[in-house]
N, C-alpha and C positions, 0 to 999 in steps of 0.2 A: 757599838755597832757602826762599822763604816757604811757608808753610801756613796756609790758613785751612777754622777748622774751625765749622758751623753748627750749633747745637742752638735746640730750643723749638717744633720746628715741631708739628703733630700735627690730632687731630680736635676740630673743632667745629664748635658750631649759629650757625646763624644770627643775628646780632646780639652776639655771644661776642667773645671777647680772649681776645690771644697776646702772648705779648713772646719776639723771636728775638732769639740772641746770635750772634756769629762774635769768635772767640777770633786773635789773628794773633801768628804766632812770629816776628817781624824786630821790631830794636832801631827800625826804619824808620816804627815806625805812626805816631807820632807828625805826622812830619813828611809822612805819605800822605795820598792822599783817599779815599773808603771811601763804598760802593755798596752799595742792596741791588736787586738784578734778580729779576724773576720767570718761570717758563715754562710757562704752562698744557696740556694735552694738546694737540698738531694748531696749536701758535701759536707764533710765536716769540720767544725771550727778549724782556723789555721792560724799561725801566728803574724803579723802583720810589721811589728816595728815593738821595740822595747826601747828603752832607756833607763841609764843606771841613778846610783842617789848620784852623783859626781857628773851625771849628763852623757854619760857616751850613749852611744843610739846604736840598735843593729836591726837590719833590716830583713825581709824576706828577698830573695830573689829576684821575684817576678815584681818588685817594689822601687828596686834598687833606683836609684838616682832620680826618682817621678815621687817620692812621697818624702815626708821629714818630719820627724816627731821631734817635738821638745818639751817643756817644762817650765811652770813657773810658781816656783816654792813660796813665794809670797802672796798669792790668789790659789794655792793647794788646785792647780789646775795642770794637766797636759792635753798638749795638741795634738793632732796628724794633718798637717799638711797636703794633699792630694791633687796633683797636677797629671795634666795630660792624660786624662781618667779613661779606660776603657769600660765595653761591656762586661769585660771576666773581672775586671773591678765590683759589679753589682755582689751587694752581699746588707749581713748585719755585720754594724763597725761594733765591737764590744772593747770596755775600757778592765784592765783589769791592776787592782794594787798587791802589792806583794809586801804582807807585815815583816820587816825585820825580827831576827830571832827565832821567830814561830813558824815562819816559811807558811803562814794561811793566806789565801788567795781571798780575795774579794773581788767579784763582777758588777756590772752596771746593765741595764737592761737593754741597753743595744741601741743603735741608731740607723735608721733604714739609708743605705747609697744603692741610689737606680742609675746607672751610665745608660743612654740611651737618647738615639732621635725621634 
Protein backbone atom coordinates (compact mmCIF):
# COMPACT_ATOMS: atom_id res chain seq x y z
CA UNK A 1 0.00 0.00 0.00
CA UNK A 2 1.49 3.41 -0.85
CA UNK A 3 1.16 6.48 1.25
CA UNK A 4 1.68 9.84 0.51
CA UNK A 5 1.89 12.18 3.08
CA UNK A 6 1.76 16.23 2.35
CA UNK A 7 3.24 18.99 4.54
CA UNK A 8 4.19 22.81 4.21
CA UNK A 9 1.00 24.01 3.45
CA UNK A 10 -0.44 26.89 5.67
CA UNK A 11 -1.31 30.90 5.91
CA UNK A 12 -0.10 33.53 3.89
CA UNK A 13 -0.30 37.03 2.27
CA UNK A 14 -0.46 37.93 -0.58
CA UNK A 15 2.54 37.87 -3.01
CA UNK A 16 4.25 35.32 -0.12
CA UNK A 17 5.99 31.66 -0.81
CA UNK A 18 5.44 28.19 0.19
CA UNK A 19 7.38 25.23 -0.57
CA UNK A 20 4.95 21.76 -0.18
CA UNK A 21 6.63 18.50 0.37
CA UNK A 22 4.74 14.86 -0.05
CA UNK A 23 6.87 12.14 1.35
CA UNK A 24 5.92 8.52 -0.75
CA UNK A 25 6.52 5.05 1.05
CA UNK A 26 6.99 2.65 -2.23
CA UNK A 27 10.41 1.50 -3.34
CA UNK A 28 8.20 2.53 -6.71
CA UNK A 29 8.83 6.42 -6.65
CA UNK A 30 11.41 6.43 -8.47
CA UNK A 31 10.14 4.89 -11.50
CA UNK A 32 6.42 6.91 -10.84
CA UNK A 33 4.92 9.97 -12.08
CA UNK A 34 4.04 12.53 -9.44
CA UNK A 35 1.22 15.26 -9.36
CA UNK A 36 0.39 18.09 -7.51
CA UNK A 37 -3.69 18.84 -7.80
CA UNK A 38 -5.51 21.36 -6.03
CA UNK A 39 -9.36 21.93 -4.82
CA UNK A 40 -10.67 25.21 -3.90
CA UNK A 41 -14.03 25.59 -1.79
CA UNK A 42 -17.45 24.91 -4.30
CA UNK A 43 -14.52 23.71 -7.44
CA UNK A 44 -13.44 20.81 -8.42
CA UNK A 45 -10.10 19.14 -8.06
CA UNK A 46 -7.63 20.58 -10.87
CA UNK A 47 -4.40 19.80 -11.97
CA UNK A 48 -1.50 21.83 -10.61
CA UNK A 49 2.09 20.78 -11.85
CA UNK A 50 3.16 17.00 -12.91
CA UNK A 51 6.54 15.66 -13.41
CA UNK A 52 7.85 12.85 -15.26
CA UNK A 53 10.26 9.67 -14.02
CA UNK A 54 13.06 11.59 -16.17
CA UNK A 55 11.98 15.12 -14.46
CA UNK A 56 10.12 17.16 -17.03
CA UNK A 57 7.52 19.27 -15.18
CA UNK A 58 4.13 20.74 -16.93
CA UNK A 59 2.30 23.07 -15.49
CA UNK A 60 -1.28 24.56 -15.37
CA UNK A 61 -1.75 27.89 -16.71
CA UNK A 62 -2.69 30.02 -14.30
CA UNK A 63 0.66 28.46 -12.54
CA UNK A 64 3.02 29.06 -15.23
CA UNK A 65 6.29 30.76 -14.25
CA UNK A 66 5.08 31.42 -10.20
CA UNK A 67 5.28 27.79 -9.18
CA UNK A 68 7.89 24.69 -9.86
CA UNK A 69 7.67 21.22 -8.95
CA UNK A 70 10.51 18.86 -8.71
CA UNK A 71 11.72 15.63 -7.29
CA UNK A 72 14.02 13.85 -5.31
CA UNK A 73 14.33 10.09 -6.05
CA UNK A 74 16.71 9.65 -3.08
CA UNK A 75 14.26 11.00 0.00
CA UNK A 76 11.09 9.29 -2.52
CA UNK A 77 9.87 13.04 -2.05
CA UNK A 78 8.41 15.96 -4.47
CA UNK A 79 8.03 19.56 -4.06
CA UNK A 80 5.79 22.43 -5.34
CA UNK A 81 7.45 25.50 -5.03
CA UNK A 82 4.98 28.42 -4.83
CA UNK A 83 5.77 32.00 -5.36
CA UNK A 84 4.13 35.16 -5.67
CA UNK A 85 0.97 33.41 -4.25
CA UNK A 86 -2.51 34.86 -4.76
CA UNK A 87 -6.00 34.52 -3.20
CA UNK A 88 -7.39 32.07 -6.36
CA UNK A 89 -4.11 30.18 -5.15
CA UNK A 90 -6.31 29.33 -1.70
CA UNK A 91 -7.27 25.67 -2.15
CA UNK A 92 -6.25 21.74 -0.84
CA UNK A 93 -2.64 21.03 -2.35
CA UNK A 94 -3.10 17.19 -3.05
CA UNK A 95 0.15 14.95 -3.95
CA UNK A 96 -0.84 12.27 -6.24
CA UNK A 97 1.64 8.98 -7.54
CA UNK A 98 1.18 7.33 -10.62
CA UNK A 99 2.21 3.20 -10.46
CA UNK A 100 3.98 2.36 -13.60
CA UNK A 101 2.39 -0.39 -15.58
CA UNK A 102 -0.91 -0.43 -13.76
CA UNK A 103 -1.75 3.30 -14.43
CA UNK A 104 -3.32 3.05 -10.32
CA UNK A 105 -3.29 6.49 -8.94
CA UNK A 106 -2.55 6.97 -5.36
CA UNK A 107 -3.42 10.27 -3.30
CA UNK A 108 -2.27 11.87 -0.02
CA UNK A 109 -4.66 13.59 2.06
CA UNK A 110 -4.16 17.07 1.19
CA UNK A 111 -2.47 20.12 2.62
CA UNK A 112 -4.49 23.22 3.42
CA UNK A 113 -2.88 26.81 1.34
CA UNK A 114 -4.81 30.19 2.70
CA UNK A 115 -3.42 33.35 0.36
CA UNK A 116 -4.58 35.96 2.39
CA UNK A 117 -4.05 39.50 4.50
Amino acid sequence: QVQLVESGGGLVQPGGSLRLSCAASTTNFRISAMGWYRQAPGKQRELVATITVGGSPNYADSVKGRFTISRDNIKNTVYLQMTSLEPDDTAVYYCKLRLPLSGVDYWGKGTLVTVSS
